[in-house]
N, C-alpha and C positions, 0 to 999 in steps of 0.2 A: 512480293507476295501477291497472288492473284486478288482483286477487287474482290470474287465473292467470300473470298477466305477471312480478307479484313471484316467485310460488312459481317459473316457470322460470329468472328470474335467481339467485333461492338455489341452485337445484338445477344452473345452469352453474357457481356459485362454487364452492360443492360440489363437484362433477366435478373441475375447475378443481385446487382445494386438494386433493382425493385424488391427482390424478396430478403433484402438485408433491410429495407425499407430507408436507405440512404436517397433514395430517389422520390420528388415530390411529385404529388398528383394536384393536381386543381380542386383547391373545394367546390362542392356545391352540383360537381358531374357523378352520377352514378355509375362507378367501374368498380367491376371485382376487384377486391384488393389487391391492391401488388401490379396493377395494369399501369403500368410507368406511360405517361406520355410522351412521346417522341417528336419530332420535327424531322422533314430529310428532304430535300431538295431531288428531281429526277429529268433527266432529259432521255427521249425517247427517238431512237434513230429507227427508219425504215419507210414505209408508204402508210405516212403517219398524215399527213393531211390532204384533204379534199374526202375522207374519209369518212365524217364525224368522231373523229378519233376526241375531241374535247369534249363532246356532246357526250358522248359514254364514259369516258372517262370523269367526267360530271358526276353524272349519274351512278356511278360504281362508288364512289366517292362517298356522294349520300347517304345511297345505299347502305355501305359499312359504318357510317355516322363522324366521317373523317369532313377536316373544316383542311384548307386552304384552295389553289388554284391552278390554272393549265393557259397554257398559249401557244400558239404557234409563233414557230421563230422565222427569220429570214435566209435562215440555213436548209430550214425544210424539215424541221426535226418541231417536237412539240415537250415543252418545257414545265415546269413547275417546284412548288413545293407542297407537300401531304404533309398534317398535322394531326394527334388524336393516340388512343393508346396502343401500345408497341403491336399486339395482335392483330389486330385492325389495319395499320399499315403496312408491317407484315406481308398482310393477305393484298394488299392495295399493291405493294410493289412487284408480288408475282402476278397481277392480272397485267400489269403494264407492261413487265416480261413477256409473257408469254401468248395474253389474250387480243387485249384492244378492244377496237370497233370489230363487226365482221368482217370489212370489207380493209383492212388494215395489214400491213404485212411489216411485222416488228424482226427487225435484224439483231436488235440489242438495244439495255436502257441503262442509263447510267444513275446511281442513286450519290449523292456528295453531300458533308457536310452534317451527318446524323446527330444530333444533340437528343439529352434529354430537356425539355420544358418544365415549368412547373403551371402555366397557363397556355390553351391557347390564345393565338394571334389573332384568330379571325372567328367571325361568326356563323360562317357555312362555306360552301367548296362553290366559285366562283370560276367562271370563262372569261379569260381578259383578251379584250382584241387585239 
């Protein structure tokens, strides 16, 4: 089975078990009901650094109000994991597809390991050296 085929059937289950309400949210965060938090791991292959490819990818992060982090690897590819509700990252995982930095030239990104949370891990979207 093609990678995106699996990731859109996680992400019907997903849906799915949010609006069964089997899937927990974080108290205390303000999301439309039913916005299931997710976790997902992503490595990004292409002319991914020297780029600011982490610098914006930060910042998009933010932006969408997603918490975890990004790095560059010694492969040459730039790494991470995105936390926060399903929509949100979602939209976080198609900008890493397809968007980037400007000066960025994305081949393909790998997403692995989606879970639902019932917390997040971290306390904002962080650049590790």
């Amino acid at each position: 089975m093609p990678a995106s085929a699996s990731l859109a059937g996680a992400g019907l289950l997903l849906a799915f078990l949010g609006a069964l309400g089997c899937a927990g949210r974080a108290p205390g965060l303000s999301m439309a009901e039913g916005d299931t938090l997710i976790s997902v791991d992503y490595e990004v292959f292409g002319k991914v650094q020297g780029v600011f490819f982490r610098k914006y990818t930060q910042a998009e992060g933010k932006k969408l109000g997603l918490v975890g982090w990004v790095q560059n690897t010694d492969q040459g590819t730039v790494q991470g994991q995105l936390q926060g509700p399903i929509s949100k990252v979602r939209h976080m995982q198609e900008w890493l597809e397809t968007r980037g930095s400007p000066k960025s030239h994305i081949d393909k990104a790998n997403f692995n390991n989606e879970k639902v949370i019932l917390k997040l891990d971290y306390s904002d979207f962080q650049i590790v050296k």
